[in-house]
C-alpha positions in Angstrom: -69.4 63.2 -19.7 -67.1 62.7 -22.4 -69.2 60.0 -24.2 -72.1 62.4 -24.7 -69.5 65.2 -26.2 -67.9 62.8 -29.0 -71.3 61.6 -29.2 -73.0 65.1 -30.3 -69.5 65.9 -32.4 -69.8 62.4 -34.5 -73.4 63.3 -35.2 -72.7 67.1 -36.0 -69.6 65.9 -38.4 -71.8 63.5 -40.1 -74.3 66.0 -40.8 -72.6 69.0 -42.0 -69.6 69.1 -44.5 -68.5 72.4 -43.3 -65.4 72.1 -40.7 -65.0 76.4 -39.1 -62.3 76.9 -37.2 -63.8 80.1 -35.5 -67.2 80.2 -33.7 -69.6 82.3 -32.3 -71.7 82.2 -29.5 -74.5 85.1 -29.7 -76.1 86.3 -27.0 -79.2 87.7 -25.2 -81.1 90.4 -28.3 -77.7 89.6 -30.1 -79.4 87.0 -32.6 -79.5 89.3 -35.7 -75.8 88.6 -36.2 -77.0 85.4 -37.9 -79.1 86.9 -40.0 -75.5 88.0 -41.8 -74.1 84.5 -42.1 -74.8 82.5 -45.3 -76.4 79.7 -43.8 -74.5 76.1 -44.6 -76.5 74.3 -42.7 -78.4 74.9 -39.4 -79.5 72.4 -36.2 -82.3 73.5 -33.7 -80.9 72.4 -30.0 -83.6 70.4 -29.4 -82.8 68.2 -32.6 -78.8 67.7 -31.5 -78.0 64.7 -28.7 -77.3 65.6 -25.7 -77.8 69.6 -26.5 -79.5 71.5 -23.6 -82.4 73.6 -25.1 -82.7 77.6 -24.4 -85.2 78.6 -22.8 -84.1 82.6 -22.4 -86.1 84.9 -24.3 -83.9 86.9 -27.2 -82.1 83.1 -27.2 -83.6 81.6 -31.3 -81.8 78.2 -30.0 -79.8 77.2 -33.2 -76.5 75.8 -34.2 -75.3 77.3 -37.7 -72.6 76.6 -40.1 -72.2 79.0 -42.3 -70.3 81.6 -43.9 -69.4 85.2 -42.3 -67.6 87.5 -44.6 -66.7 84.9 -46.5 -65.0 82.6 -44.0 -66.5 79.7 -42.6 -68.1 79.8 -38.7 -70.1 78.0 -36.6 -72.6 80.4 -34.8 -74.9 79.4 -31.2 -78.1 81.8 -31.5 -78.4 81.7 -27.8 -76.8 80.3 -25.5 -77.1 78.5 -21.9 -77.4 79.7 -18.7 -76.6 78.8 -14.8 -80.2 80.4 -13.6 -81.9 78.7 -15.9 -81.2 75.5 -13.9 -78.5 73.9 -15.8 -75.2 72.9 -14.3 -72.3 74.3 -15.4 -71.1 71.2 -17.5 -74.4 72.0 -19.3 -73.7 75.8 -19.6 -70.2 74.9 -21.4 -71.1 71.7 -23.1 -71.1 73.3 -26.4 -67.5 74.4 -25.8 -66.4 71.0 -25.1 -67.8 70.1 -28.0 -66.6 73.0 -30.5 -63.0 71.4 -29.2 -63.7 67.9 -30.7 -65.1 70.0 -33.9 -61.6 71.3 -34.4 -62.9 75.1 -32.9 -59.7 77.5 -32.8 -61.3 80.5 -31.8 -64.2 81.7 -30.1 -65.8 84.8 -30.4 -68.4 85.2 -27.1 -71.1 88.5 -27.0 -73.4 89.7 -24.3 -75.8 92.3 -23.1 -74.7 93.7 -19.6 -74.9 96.6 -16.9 -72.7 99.1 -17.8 -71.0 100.3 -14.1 -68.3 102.6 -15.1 -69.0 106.1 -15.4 -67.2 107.0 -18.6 -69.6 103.9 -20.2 -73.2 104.9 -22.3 -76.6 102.8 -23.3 -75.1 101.1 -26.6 -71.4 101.3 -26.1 -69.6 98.4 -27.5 -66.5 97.1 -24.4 -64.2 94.9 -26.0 -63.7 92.4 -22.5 -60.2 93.0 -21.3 -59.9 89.9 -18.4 -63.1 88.9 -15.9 -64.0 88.3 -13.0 -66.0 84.6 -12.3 -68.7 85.3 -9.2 -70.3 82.5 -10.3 -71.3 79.8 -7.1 -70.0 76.9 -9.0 -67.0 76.4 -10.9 -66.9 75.1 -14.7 -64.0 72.9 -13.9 -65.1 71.4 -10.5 -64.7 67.8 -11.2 -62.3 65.3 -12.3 -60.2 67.2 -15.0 -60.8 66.6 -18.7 -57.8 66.0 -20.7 -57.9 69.0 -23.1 -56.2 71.0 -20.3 -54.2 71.1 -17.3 -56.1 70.6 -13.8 -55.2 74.0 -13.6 -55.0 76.0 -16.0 -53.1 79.5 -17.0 -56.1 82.6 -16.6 -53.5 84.9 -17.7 -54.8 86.0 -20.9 -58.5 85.0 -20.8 -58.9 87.2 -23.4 -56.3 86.7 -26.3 -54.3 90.3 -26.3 -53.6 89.9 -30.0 -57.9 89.8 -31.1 -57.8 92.7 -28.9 -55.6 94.5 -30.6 -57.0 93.9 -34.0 -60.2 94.4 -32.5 -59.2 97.8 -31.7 -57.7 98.5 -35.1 -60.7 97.6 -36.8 -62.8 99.8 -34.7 -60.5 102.5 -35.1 -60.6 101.9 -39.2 -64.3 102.0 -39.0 -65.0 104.9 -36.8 -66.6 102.8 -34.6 -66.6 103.6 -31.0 -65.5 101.2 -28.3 -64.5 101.0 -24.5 -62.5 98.5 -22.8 -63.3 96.9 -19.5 -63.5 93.5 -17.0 -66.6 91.8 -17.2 -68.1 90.4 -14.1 -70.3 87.8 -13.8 -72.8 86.3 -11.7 -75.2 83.8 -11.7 -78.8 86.3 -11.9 -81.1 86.1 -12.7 -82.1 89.4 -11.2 -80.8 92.2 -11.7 -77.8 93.7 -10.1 -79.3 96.7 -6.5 -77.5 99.5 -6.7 -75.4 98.5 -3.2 -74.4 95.3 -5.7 -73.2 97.5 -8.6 -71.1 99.3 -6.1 -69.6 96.4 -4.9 -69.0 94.5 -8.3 -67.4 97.7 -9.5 -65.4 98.2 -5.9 -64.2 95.0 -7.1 -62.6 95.6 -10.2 -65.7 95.1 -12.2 -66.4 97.6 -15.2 -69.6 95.7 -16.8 -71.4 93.1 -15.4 -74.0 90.2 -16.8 -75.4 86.6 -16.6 -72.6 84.7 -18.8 -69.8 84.5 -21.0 -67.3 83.5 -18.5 -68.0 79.9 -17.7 -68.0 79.2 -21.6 -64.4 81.2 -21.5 -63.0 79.5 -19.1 -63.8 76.0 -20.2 -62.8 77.3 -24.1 -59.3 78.3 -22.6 -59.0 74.6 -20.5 -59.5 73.3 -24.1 -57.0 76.2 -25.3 -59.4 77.8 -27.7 -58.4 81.6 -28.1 -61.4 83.7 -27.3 -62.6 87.2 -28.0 -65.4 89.0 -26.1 -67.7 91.9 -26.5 -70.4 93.3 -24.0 -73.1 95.4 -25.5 -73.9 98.2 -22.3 -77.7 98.3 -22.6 -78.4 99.8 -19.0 -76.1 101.5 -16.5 -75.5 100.8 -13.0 -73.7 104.0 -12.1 -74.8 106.0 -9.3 -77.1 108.5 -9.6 -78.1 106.7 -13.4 -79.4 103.7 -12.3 -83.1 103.5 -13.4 -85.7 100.4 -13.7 -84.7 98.1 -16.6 -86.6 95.0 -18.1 -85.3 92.3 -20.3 -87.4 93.6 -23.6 -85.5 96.9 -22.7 -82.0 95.1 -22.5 -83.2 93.5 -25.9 -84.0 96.9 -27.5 -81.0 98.5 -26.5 -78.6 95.5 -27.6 -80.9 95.2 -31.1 -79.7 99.2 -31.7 -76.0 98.1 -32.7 -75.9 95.0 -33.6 -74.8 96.1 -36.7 -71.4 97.5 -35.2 -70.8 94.5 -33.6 -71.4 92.4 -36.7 -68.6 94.7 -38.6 -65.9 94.0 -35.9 -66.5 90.4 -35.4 -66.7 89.7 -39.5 -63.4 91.7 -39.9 -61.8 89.9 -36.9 -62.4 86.6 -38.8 -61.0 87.4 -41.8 -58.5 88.6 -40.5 -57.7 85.8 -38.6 -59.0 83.2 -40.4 
């Protein structure tokens, strides 16, 4: 596996003279984001070595280098995913290879099923820690030398990005909730006896992602930051029929709000 990785970086360094230090993976109706980077240059997946392709509606399937706020990123518009038949060394490839790009930081977003009650359709939950119900583990295997065979979870989520997260938010009048972000494998989604249990569990949102590509950016100890966009609920009593294009529509709604806290956060940390 590691061939293919310094394979795919060697041909993404020869191609591109930007070098980010921060990146971005954007997820399901989360896309417009990149409509705000000042594009440097720009791969389709299906044009990159070894890349698995996207095949998730709400998922464009691009890797950008460009520009956000002013400070250089690389972005994923769409990202991989377990049900769609990919191992998990092919759900967090890109993150193995963001380490041999000289990634620092990663910056993870998703749509997902809002399940405490205090949570509304379009609140913005800055992920606080996870929980990883996922059948497979990203790290099964013989270990990869960017980490130990087993590795600190402690602070999945780096505590200092959450609390300038939370400053920024509070500078913009922008309103946020914290919570633990389960995750599972989908792709349906979630009965109401599930709901009950992930949130029984310790669960406060759950979705179809995000914390495969965390753990394995933490093994290669890349600091990440995460946001869940709540675009249904799966409280009692408010649980209703949803669809993907409705997930999509709801996440579409405030983008914008998410764009303002993640292109603070990397000036700020740049």
């Amino acid at each position: 596996m590691l061939a293919p990785i310094k394979e795919t970086a060697e041909w993404l360094l020869a191609r591109t003279a930007s070098r980010p230090t921060t990146a971005v993976v954007l997820g399901t109706g989360l896309g417009r984001l990149a409509e705000e980077i000042e594009v440097i240059d720009a791969f389709p997946y299906s044009e990159i070595p070894n890349f698995p392709v996207s095949t998730v509606e709400g998922h464009s399937g691009r890797l950008i280098f460009g520009r956000l706020g002013g400070k250089e990123v690389m972005a994923m518009e769409g990202r991989f995913h377990y049900y769609e038949g990919y191992t998990m060394k092919e759900v967090t490839f890109p993150m193995r290879v963001m380490y041999e790009l000289g990634i620092k930081n990663l910056f993870v977003s998703n749509a997902s099923g809002g399940m405490s009650p205090d949570f509304e359709i379009g609140d913005l939950m800055l992920i606080t820690d996870h929980i990883n119900l996922f059948p497979e583990h990203p790290l099964r295997g013989k270990n990869f030398p960017t980490g130990p065979r087993f590795p600190d979870m402690s602070e999945a989520y780096d505590r200092e990005y959450l609390a300038m997260a939370r400053e920024i938010a509070k500078e913009k009048g922008i309103r946020v909730v914290e919570g633990v972000y389960a995750g599972t494998q989908g792709p349906t989604f979630e009965t109401p006896a599930e709901y009950k249990m992930f949130r029984i569990l310790g669960g406060d949102a759950v979705g179809m992602s995000t914390v495969p590509e965390v753990i394995v950016a933490n093994h290669c100890g890349i600091r990440c930051f995460g946001i869940s966009i709540i675009t249904d609920l799966g409280v009692e009593g408010k649980i209703v029929e949803v669809s993907h294009e409705e997930v999509q529509k709801a996440a579409n709604a405030v983008q914008p709000l998410m764009a303002d806290i993640f292109r603070e956060l990397v000036n700020r940390i740049a």
